[in-house]
KOLDOVEX-863998 format. One record per residue (C-alpha): residue in one letter; chain; x, z, y. Coordinates in Angstrom, 3 decimals. Layout:
<pts>
   keza   balo         xx         zz         yy
      A      A          X          Z          Y
...
</pts>
This chain:
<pts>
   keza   balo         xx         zz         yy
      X      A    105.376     63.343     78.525
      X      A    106.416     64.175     74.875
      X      A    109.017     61.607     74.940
      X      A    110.357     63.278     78.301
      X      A    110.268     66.714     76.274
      X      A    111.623     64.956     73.398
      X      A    114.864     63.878     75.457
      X      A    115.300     67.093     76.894
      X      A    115.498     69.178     73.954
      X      A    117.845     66.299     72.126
      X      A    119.748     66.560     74.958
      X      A    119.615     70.630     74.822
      X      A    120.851     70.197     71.120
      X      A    123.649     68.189     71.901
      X      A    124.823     70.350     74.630
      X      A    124.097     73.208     72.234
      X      A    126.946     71.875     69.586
      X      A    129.370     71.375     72.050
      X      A    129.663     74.718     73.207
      X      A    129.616     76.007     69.296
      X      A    132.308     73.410     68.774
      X      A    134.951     75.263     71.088
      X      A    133.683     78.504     70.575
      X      A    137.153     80.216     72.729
      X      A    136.443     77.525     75.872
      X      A    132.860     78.520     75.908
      X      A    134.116     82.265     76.029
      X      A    136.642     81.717     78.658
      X      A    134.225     80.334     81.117
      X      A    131.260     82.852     80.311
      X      A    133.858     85.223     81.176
      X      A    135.176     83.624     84.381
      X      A    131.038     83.249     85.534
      X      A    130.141     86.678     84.548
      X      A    132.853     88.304     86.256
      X      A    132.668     86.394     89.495
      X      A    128.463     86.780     89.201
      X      A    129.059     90.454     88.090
      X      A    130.877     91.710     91.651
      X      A    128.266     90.539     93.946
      X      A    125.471     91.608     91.679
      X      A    126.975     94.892     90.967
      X      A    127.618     95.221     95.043
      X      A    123.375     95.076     95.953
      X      A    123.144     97.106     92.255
      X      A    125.144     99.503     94.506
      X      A    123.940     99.536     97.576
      X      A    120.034    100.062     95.895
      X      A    121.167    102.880     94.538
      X      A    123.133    104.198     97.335
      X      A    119.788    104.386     99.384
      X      A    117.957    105.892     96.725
      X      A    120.523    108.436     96.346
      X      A    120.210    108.728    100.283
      X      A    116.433    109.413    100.494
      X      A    116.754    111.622     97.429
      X      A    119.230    113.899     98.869
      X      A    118.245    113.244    102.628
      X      A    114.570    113.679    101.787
      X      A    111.415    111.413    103.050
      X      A    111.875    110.698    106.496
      X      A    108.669    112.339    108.603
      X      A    107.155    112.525    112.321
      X      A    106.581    116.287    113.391
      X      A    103.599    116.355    115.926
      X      A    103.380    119.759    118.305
      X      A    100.282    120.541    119.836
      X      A    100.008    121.631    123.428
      X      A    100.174    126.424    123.370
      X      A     96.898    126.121    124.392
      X      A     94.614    123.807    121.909
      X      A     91.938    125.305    120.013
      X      A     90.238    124.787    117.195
      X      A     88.498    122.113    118.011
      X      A     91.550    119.812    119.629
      X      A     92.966    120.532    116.034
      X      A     89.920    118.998    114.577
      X      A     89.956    116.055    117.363
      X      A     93.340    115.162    116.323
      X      A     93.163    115.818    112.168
      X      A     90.244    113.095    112.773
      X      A     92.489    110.810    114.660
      X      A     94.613    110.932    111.772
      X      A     92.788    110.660    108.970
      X      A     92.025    106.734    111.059
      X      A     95.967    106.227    110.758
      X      A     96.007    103.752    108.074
      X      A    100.000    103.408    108.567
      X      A     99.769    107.264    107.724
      X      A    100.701    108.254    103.854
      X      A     99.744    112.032    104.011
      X      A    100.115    114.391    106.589
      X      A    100.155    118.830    106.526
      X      A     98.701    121.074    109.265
      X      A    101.159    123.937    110.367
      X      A     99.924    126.704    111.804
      X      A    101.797    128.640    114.496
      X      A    101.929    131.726    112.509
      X      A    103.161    129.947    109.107
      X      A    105.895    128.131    111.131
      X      A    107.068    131.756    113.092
      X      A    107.017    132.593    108.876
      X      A    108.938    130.066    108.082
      X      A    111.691    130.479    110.770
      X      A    111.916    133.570    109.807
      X      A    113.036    133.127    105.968
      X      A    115.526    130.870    107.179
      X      A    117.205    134.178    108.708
      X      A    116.134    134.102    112.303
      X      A    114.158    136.953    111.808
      X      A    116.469    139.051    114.147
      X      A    115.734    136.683    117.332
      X      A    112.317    136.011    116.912
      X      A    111.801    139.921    116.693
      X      A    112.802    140.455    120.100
      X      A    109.745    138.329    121.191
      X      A    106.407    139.352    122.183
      X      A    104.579    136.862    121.444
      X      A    104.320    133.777    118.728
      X      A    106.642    130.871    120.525
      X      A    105.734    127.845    118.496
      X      A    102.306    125.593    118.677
      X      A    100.171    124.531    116.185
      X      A    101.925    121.319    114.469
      X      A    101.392    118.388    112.263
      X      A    104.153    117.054    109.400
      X      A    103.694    113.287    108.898
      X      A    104.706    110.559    106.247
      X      A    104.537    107.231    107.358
      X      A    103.774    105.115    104.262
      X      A    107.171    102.775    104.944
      X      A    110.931    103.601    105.898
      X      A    111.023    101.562    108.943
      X      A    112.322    102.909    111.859
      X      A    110.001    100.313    114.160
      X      A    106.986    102.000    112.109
      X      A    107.864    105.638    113.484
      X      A    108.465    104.605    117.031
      X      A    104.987    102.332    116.887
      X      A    103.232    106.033    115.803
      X      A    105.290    108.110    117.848
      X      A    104.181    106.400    121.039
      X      A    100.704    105.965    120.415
      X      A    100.278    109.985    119.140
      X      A    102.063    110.750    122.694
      X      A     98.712    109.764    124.419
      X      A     96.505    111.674    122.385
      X      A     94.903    114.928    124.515
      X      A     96.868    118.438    123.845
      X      A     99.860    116.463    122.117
      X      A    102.710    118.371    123.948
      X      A    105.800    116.473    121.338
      X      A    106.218    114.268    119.063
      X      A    109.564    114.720    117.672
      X      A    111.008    111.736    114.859
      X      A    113.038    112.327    111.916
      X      A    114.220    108.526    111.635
      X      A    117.692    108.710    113.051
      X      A    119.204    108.904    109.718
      X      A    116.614    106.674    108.967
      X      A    118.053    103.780    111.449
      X      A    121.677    104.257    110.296
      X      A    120.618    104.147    106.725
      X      A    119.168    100.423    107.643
      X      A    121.895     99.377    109.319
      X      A    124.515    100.166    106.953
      X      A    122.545     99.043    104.055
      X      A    122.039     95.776    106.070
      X      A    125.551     95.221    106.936
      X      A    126.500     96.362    103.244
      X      A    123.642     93.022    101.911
      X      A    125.157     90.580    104.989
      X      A    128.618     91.443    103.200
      X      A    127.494     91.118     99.519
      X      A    125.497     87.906    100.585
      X      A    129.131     85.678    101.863
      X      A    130.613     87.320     98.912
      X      A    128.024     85.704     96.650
      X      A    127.788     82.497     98.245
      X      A    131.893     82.441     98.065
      X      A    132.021     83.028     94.609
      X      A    128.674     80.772     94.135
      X      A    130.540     77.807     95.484
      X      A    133.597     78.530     93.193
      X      A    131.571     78.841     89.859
      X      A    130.483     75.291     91.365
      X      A    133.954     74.185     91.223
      X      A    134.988     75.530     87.948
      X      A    131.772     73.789     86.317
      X      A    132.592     70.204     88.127
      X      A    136.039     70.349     86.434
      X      A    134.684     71.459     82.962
      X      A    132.204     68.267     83.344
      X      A    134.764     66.577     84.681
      X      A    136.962     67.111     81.634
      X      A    133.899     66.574     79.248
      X      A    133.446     63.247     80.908
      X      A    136.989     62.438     80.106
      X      A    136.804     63.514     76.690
      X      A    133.710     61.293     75.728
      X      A    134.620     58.126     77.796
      X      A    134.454     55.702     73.908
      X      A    131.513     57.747     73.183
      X      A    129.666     57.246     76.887
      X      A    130.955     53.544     76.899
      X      A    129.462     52.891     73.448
      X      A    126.234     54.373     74.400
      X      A    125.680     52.331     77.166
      X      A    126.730     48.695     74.918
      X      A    123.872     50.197     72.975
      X      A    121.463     50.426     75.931
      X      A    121.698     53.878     76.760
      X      A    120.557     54.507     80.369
      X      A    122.697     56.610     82.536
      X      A    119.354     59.679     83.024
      X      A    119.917     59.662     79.049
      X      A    123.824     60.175     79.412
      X      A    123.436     62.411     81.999
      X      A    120.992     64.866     80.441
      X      A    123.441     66.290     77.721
      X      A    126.029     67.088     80.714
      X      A    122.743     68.893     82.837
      X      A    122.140     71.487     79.954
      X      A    125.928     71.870     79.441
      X      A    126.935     73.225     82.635
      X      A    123.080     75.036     83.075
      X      A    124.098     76.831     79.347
      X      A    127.203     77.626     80.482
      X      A    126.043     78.864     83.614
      X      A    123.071     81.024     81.734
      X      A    125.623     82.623     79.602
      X      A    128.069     83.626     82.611
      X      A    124.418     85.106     83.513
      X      A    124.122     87.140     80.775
      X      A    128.563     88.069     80.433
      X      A    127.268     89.368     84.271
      X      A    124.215     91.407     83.072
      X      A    126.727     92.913     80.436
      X      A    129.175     94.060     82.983
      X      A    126.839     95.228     85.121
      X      A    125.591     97.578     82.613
      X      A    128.687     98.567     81.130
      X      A    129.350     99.587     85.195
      X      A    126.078    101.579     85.465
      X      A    126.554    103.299     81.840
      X      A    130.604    104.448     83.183
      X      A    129.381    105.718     86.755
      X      A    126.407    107.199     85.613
      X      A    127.643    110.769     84.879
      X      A    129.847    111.504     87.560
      X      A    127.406    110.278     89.932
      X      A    124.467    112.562     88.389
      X      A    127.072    115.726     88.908
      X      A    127.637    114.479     92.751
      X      A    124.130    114.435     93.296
      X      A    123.770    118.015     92.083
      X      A    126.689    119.245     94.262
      X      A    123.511    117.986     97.055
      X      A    120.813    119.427     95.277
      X      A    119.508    116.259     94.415
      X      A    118.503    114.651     90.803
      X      A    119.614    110.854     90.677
      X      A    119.780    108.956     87.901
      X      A    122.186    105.733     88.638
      X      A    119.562    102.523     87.385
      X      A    120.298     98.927     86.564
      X      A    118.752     95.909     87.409
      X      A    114.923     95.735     86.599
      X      A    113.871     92.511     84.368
      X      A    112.936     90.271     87.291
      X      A    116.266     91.024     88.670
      X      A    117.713     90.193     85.653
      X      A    116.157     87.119     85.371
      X      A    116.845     85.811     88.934
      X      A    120.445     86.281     88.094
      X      A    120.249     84.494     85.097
      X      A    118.708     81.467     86.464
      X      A    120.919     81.346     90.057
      X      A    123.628     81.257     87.425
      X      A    121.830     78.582     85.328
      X      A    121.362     76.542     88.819
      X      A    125.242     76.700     89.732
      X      A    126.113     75.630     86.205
      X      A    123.369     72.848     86.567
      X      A    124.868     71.888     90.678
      X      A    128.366     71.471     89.249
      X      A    127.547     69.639     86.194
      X      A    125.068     67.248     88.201
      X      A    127.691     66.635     91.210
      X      A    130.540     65.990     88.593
      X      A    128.448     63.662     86.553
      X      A    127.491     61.659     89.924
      X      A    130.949     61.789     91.173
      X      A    132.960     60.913     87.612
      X      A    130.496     59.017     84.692
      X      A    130.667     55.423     87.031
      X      A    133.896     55.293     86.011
      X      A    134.044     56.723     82.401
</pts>
């Protein structure tokens, strides 16, 4: 095992000098990774924010639940208790008739409602499911319509359900994008292994009249194209936040023209990780198919 770790990092050295040695190639193809990683990392960057920006301005989705005009106190107990059992249930408010005629009547209705003798709306419940799924509210919804004095349950998830969708189609789209690009960055790393190969032909051939086995050749070419591929990781993380630092001001001031405070956030650390390595592992795939497909016949 410490000669296998010993190999490895020799090899890691080795692959380590030849990207210091051409400093401007090693640049070049950051660049070319980061910029291809950057647009469909950026794109789900976007669309997370987008729905946070969403829910922040649309507010948190809720289920309003209207007792029957003639439930008492005690069906208002009956059905607190049934909710308090919800364990799909976040938090939940009791409305009384006479706040809700209140309420209706700051938002300037005050004029119709006085032309009624008597209180119009029931006794209600305001519910926050503890998830944004659309599935979740219906689930609730139909199982609150057969409680006793329940007269309407009324759901605030259609915004909800197009929300979901067009997030989802926005993550289908960003998902070909990335597996486009993904197979390209595979491409550009065969031919820099390819060309690496080429270069080192005397030195491979050399090797191997000294007994080098071909895992041993191989390994320097391995951490060449996964470096390469890390550091078209990191050029992405760079643009990425260079993105989020430009848009972050004018999208604050749009937010405000809603009434909503949003703050436009970059990827978290495990995010930036997994980008890192997927762009270490298509660094590594091109360098390992090139290597199979071109060192027989260096």
């Amino acid at each position: 095992m410490i000669n296998w770790f010993y190999l490895h990092l020799r090899a890691l050295g080795h692959a380590l000098r030849r990207l210091v040695a051409q400093p401007l190639g090693t640049l070049l193809s950051a660049l070319v990774v980061g910029i291809a990683l950057s647009l469909p990392g950026g794109g789900y960057l976007l669309l997370d924010n987008v729905g946070s920006l969403a829910r922040g301005v649309s507010g948190t989705p809720e289920i309003s639940l209207f007792l029957a005009m003639d439930a008492g106190a005690a069906d208002i107990a009956a059905t607190e208790q049934r909710l308090k059992g919800e364990n799909e249930l976040a938090s939940y408010r009791f409305v009384p008739r006479d706040e809700g005629l209140r309420q209706l009547e700051a938002a300037g209705l005050g004029d119709v409602l006085g032309g009624l003798k008597a209180n119009p709306l029931p006794d209600a419940f305001v519910l926050a499911p503890r998830r944004e799924d659309p599935a979740l509210f219906e689930r609730m919804a139909e199982r609150m319509r057969a409680w006793p004095k329940v007269a309407h349950v009324q759901l605030d998830s259609a915004w909800v359900e197009r929300l979901h969708a067009l997030l989802a189609l926005g993550r289908s789209a960003v998902l070909m994008l990335a597996g486009l690009l993904g197979f390209a960055l595979v491409v550009v790393t065969f031919n820099t292994i390819r060309l690496q190969i080429l270069t080192q032909r005397q030195e491979i051939a050399v090797s191997r009249l000294l007994g080098a086995t071909d895992p041993f050749i191989r390994r320097p070419f391995y951490w060449f194209g996964s470096l390469q591929g890390a550091l078209g990781g990191l050029v992405a993380l760079g643009t990425m936040a260079l993105g989020v630092e430009a848009l972050a001001a004018p999208v604050a001031r749009l937010a405000e023209t809603y009434g909503a405070v949003f703050a436009l956030s970059g990827p978290d650390l495990e995010a930036s990780l997994a980008i890192v390595a997927f762009a270490a592992f298509l660094g590594w795939l091109g360098a390992a198919i090139s290597v199979r497909r071109h060192l027989a016949g260096a």
